[in-house]
C-alpha positions in Angstrom: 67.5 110.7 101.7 69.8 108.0 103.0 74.0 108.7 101.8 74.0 111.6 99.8 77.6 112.8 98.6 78.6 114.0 96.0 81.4 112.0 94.3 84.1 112.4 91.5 84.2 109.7 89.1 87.8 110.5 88.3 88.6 110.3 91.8 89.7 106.1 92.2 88.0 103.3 90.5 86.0 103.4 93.9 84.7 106.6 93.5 83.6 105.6 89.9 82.2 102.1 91.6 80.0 104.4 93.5 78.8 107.0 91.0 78.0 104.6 88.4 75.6 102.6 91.0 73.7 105.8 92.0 72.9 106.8 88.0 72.0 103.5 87.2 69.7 102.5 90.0 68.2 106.2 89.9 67.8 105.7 86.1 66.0 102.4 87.0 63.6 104.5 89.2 64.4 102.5 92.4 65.2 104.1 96.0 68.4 102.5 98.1 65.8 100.3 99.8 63.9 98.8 96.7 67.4 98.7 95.5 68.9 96.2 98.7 65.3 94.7 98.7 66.2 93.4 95.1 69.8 92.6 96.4 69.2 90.6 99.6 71.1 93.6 101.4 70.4 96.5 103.5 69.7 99.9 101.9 73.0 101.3 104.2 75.4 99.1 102.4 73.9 100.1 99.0 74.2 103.7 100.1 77.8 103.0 101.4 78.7 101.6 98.3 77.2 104.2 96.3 79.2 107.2 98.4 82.6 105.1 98.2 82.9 104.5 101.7 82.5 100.7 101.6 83.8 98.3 98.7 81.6 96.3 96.9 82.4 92.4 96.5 82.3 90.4 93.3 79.4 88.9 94.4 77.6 92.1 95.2 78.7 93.1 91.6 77.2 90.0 89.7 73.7 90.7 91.6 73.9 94.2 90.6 74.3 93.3 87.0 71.8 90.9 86.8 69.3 93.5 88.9 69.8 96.2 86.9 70.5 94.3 83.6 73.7 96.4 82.6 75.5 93.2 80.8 77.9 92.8 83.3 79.3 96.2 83.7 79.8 96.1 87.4 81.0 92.7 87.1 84.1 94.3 85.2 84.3 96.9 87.0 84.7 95.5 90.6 87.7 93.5 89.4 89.4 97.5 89.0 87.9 98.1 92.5 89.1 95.4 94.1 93.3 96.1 93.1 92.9 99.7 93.9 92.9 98.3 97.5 95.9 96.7 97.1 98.7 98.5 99.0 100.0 101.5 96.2 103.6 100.0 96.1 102.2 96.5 94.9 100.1 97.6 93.0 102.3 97.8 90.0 103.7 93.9 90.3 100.1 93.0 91.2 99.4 94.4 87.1 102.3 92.5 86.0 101.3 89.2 87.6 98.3 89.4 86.1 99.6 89.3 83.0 102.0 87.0 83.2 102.4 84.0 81.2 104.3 81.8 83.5 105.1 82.2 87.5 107.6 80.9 89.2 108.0 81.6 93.2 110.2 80.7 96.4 108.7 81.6 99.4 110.2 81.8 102.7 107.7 82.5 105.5 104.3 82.6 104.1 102.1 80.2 101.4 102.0 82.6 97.9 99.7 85.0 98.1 97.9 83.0 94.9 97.1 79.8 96.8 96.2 81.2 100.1 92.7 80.4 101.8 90.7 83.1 102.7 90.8 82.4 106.3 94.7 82.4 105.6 94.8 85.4 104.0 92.8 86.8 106.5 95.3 86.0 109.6 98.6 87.1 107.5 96.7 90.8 106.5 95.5 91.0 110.0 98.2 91.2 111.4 99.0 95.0 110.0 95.8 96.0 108.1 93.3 94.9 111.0 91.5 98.4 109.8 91.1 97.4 106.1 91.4 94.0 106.7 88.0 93.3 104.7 89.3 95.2 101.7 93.0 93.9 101.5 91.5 90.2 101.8 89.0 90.5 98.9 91.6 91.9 96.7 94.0 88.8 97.2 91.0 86.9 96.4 90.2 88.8 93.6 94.3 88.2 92.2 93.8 84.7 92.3 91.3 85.1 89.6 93.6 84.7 87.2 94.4 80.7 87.9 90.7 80.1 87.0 91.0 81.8 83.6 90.6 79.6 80.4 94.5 79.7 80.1 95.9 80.5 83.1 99.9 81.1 83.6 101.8 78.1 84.6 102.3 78.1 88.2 105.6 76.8 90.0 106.1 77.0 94.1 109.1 76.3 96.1 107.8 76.7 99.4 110.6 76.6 102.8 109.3 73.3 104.8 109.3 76.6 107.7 106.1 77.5 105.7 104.1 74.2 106.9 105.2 74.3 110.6 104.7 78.3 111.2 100.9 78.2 112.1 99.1 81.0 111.0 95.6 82.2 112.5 94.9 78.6 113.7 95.2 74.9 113.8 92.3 74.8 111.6 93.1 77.6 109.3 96.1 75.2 108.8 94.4 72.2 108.3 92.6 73.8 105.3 95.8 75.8 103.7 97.7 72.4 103.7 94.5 70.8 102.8 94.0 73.4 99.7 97.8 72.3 98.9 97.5 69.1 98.4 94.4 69.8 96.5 96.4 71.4 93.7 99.1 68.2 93.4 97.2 66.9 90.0 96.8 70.5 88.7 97.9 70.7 85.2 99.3 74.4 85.1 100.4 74.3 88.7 103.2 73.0 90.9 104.2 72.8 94.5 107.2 71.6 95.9 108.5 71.6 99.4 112.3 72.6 100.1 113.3 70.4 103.2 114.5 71.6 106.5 117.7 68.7 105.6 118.9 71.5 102.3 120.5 73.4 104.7 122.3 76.5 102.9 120.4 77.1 99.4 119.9 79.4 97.0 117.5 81.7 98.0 118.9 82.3 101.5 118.7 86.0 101.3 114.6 85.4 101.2 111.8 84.9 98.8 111.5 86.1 95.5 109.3 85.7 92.0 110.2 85.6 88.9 107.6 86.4 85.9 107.4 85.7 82.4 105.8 87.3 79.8 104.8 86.3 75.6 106.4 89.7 74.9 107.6 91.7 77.7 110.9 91.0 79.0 111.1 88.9 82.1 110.7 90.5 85.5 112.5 90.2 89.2 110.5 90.9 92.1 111.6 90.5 96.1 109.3 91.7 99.0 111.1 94.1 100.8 109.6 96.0 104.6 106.8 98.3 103.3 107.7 98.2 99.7 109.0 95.8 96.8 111.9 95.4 94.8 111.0 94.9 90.7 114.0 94.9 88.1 114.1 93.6 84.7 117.6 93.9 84.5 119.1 91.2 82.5 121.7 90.3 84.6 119.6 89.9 87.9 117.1 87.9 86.0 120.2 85.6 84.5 121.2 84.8 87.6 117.9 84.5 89.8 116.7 82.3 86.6 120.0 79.6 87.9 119.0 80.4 91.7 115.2 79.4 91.6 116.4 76.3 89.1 118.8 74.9 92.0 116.2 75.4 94.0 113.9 73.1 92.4 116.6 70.6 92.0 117.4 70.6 95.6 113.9 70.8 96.3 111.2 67.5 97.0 109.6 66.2 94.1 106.3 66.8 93.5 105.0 63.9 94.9 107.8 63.8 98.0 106.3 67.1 98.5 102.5 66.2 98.6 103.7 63.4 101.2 105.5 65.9 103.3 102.5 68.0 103.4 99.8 65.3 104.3 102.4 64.2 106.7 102.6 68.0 108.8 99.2 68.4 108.6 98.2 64.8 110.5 100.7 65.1 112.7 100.8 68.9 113.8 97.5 70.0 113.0 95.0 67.0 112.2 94.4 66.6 116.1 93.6 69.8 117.5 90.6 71.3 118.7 88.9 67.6 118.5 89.4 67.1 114.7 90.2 64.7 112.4 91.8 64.7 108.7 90.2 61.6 106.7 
């Protein structure tokens, strides 16, 4: 028989992934094969899944469900899955976020991790993670679930203008993260502005940061640090990041200023490369 190992459910969320799939589909009376045939996949990735040495995607999950008719079990489960990949130390403000009520972020370098592309996301993790590259991408998809939920948190961005010039993976991969940018400018529970290369010295010159709030928890610092993170709810560092990312948004673009700045990179730096256009 094709991937037998024995697993511990208590092991990881993974491990549990995997055990659940293999008492389910044997209690279903189907094989691996019958199993993937049902699937539109091979019987290996079923049997990968199933001995926790590949993780499933959503969409994997969903067809599981509806093949096996559990009422969306793996569905729930996958989303579990999916932040257990997350690096350990982020884990915990990767909870957090996804509780929080209302977001608000400066970011130096990068586009937040919530608005990335996939193809972005793919080029930034690559970079370090090129061995679980597959599995660190689907779970920053998977934490952007939480801007499509029926309330989601309110959303506010402060992105360096360094962020639109610094091309990641590609012109193209580019074209599409500014693109996906300007796609959010008449989203309700979300906004982007652009700090201008003309600010000079700011407020958040020591380097990004987010700040989270909560309906009941106390607020919450957080500041990517080399290999780790930095969370505090200490009132005082809260007090006075609160002013910090405030002056930023006042020295920042307007919203609209900032939609025009993006377009504006993207034709001009990116719109032209590799024979392409931007309508």
């Amino acid at each position: 028989m094709v991937n037998i190992r024995n697993l511990d459910p208590s092991a990881s969320p993974l491990d549990y992934y995997g055990s659940e799939l293999r008492r389910l589909r044997e209690e279903a009376r189907l094989n691996q094969q019958q199993l993937g045939a049902v699937l539109f996949c091979t019987a290996s990735l079923v049997g990968q899944i199933e001995t926790a040495k590949k993780v499933p995607t959503r969409q994997f999950s969903e067809r599981l469900d509806a093949a096996l008719m559990t009422g969306g079990h793996f569905s729930r489960l996958v989303g579990l899955v999916l932040r257990s990949q997350l690096p350990t130390w982020f884990q915990p403000y990767a909870e957090m976020e996804a509780r929080a009520t209302y977001i608000s972020t400066y970011q130096a370098q990068l586009v937040y991790g919530l608005l990335q592309t996939e193809e972005y996301a793919r080029a930034v993790l690559g970079v370090e993670n090129p061995d679980w590259l597959d599995q660190m991408v689907a779970a920053r998809m998977e934490r952007q679930r939480i801007l499509g939920r029926e309330i989601p948190p309110v959303l506010c961005v402060v992105l360096d203008e360094a962020v639109l010039h610094r091309e990641i993976g590609s012109a193209e991969i580019m074209r599409n993260q500014l693109a996906e940018l300007l796609g959010l400018c008449d989203h309700p529970w979300i906004q982007v502005q652009v700090l201008p290369f003309e600010v000079g010295q700011h407020a958040a010159l020591m380097g990004s940061f987010n700040l989270l709030r909560f309906d009941e928890d106390p607020d919450l610092f957080y500041a990517p640090v080399y290999g780790g993170g930095h969370m505090s709810a200490d009132h005082q560092v809260i007090r006075e990041r609160a002013v910090g990312y405030a002056r930023l948004q006042a020295a920042a673009l307007s919203r609209e200023a900032s939609a025009a700045l993006i377009e504006r990179v993207m034709r001009e730096r990116y719109a032209h490369q590799s024979g392409s256009e931007v309508a």
